[in-house]
Rosetta silent file (secondary structure, phi, psi, omega in degrees, C-alpha in Angstrom):
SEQUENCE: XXXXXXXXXXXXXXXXXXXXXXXXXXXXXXXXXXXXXXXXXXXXXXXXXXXXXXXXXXXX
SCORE:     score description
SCORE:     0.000 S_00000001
   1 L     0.000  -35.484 -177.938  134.381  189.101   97.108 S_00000001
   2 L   -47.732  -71.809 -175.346  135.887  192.040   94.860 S_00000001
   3 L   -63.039  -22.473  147.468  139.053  190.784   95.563 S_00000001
   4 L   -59.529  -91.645 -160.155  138.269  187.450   94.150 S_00000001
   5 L   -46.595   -4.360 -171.313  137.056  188.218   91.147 S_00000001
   6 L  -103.869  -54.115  142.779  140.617  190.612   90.457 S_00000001
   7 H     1.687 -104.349 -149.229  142.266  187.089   91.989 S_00000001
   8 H   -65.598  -29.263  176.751  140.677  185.078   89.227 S_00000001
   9 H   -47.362  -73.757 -168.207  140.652  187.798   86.379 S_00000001
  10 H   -44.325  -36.005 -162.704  144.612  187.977   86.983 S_00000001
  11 H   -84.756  -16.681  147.600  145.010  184.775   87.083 S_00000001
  12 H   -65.702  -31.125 -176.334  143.245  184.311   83.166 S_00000001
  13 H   -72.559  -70.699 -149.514  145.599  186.891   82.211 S_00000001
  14 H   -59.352  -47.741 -178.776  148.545  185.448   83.832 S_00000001
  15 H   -44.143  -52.616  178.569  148.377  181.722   82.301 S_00000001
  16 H   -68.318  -47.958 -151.905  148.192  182.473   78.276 S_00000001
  17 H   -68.504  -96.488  176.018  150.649  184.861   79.184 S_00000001
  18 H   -22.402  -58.991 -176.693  153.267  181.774   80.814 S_00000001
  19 H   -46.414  -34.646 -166.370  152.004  179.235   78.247 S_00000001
  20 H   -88.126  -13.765  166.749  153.039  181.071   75.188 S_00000001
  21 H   -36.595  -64.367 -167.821  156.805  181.769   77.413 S_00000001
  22 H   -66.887  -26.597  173.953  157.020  178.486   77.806 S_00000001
  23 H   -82.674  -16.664 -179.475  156.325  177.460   73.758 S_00000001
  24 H   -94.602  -32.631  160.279  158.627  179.859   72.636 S_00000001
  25 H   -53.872  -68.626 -147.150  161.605  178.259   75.243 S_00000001
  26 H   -54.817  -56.623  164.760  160.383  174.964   73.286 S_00000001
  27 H   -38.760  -64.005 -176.040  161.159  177.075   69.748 S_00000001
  28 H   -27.054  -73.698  178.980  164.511  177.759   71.217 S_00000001
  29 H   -30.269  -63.416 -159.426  165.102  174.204   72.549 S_00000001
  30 H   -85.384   -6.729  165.847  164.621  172.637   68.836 S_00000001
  31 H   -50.937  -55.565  175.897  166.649  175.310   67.138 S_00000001
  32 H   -73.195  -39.705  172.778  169.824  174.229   69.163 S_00000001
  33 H   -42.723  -58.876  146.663  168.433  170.652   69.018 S_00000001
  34 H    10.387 -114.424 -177.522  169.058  171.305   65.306 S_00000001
  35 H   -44.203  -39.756  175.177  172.187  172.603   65.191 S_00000001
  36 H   -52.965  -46.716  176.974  173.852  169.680   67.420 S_00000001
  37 H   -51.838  -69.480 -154.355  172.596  166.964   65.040 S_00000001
  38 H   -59.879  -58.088 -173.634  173.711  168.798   61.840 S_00000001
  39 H   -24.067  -61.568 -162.792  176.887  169.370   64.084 S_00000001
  40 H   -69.628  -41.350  179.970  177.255  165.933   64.981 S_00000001
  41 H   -69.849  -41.435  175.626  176.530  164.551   61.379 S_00000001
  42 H   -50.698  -55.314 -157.478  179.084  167.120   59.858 S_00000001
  43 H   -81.441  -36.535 -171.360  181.709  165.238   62.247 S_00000001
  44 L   -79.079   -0.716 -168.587  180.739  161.961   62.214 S_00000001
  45 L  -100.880    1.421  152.955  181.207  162.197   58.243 S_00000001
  46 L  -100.914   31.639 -179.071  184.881  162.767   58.647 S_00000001
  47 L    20.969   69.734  125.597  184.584  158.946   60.091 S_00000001
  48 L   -75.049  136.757  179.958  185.027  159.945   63.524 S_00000001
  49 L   -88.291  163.901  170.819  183.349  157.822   65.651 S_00000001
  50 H   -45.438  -27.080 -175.116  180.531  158.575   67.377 S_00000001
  51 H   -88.046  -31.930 -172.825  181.392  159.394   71.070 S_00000001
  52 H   -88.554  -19.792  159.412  184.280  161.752   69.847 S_00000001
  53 H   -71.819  -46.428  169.343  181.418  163.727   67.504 S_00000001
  54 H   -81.479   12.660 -156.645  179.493  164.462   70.351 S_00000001
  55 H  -114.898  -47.273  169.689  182.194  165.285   72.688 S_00000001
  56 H   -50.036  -44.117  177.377  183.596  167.777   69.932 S_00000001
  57 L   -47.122  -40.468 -156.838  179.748  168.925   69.709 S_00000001
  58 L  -122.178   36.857  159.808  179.517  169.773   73.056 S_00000001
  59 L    73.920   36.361 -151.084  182.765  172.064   73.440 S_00000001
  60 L  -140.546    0.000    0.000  184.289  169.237   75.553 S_00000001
């Protein structure tokens, strides 16, 4: 029974703990999201077409 309740404690601990990991990958995520767009927009406005703006965008 002990070890239940240490079980379920950790596992309140453990969750908030992942959740806020995982929202802060999400910060990351639109930060880069970002930059490709301005990236893309910067390129396409030296009337490049589109498929050759994101292919420059994406190192390729």
């Amino acid at each position: 029974m002990f070890a239940y309740g240490v079980i379920q404690l950790g596992a309140k601990v453990v969750s908030p703990v992942a959740l806020v990991a995982i929202a802060l990958g999400f910060c990351s995520l639109k930060k880069e999201s970002n930059f490709f767009n301005e990236c893309v927009e910067e390129i396409k406005a030296t009337d490049s077409p589109t498929a050759d703006s994101v292919r420059f965008c994406t190192g390729g």
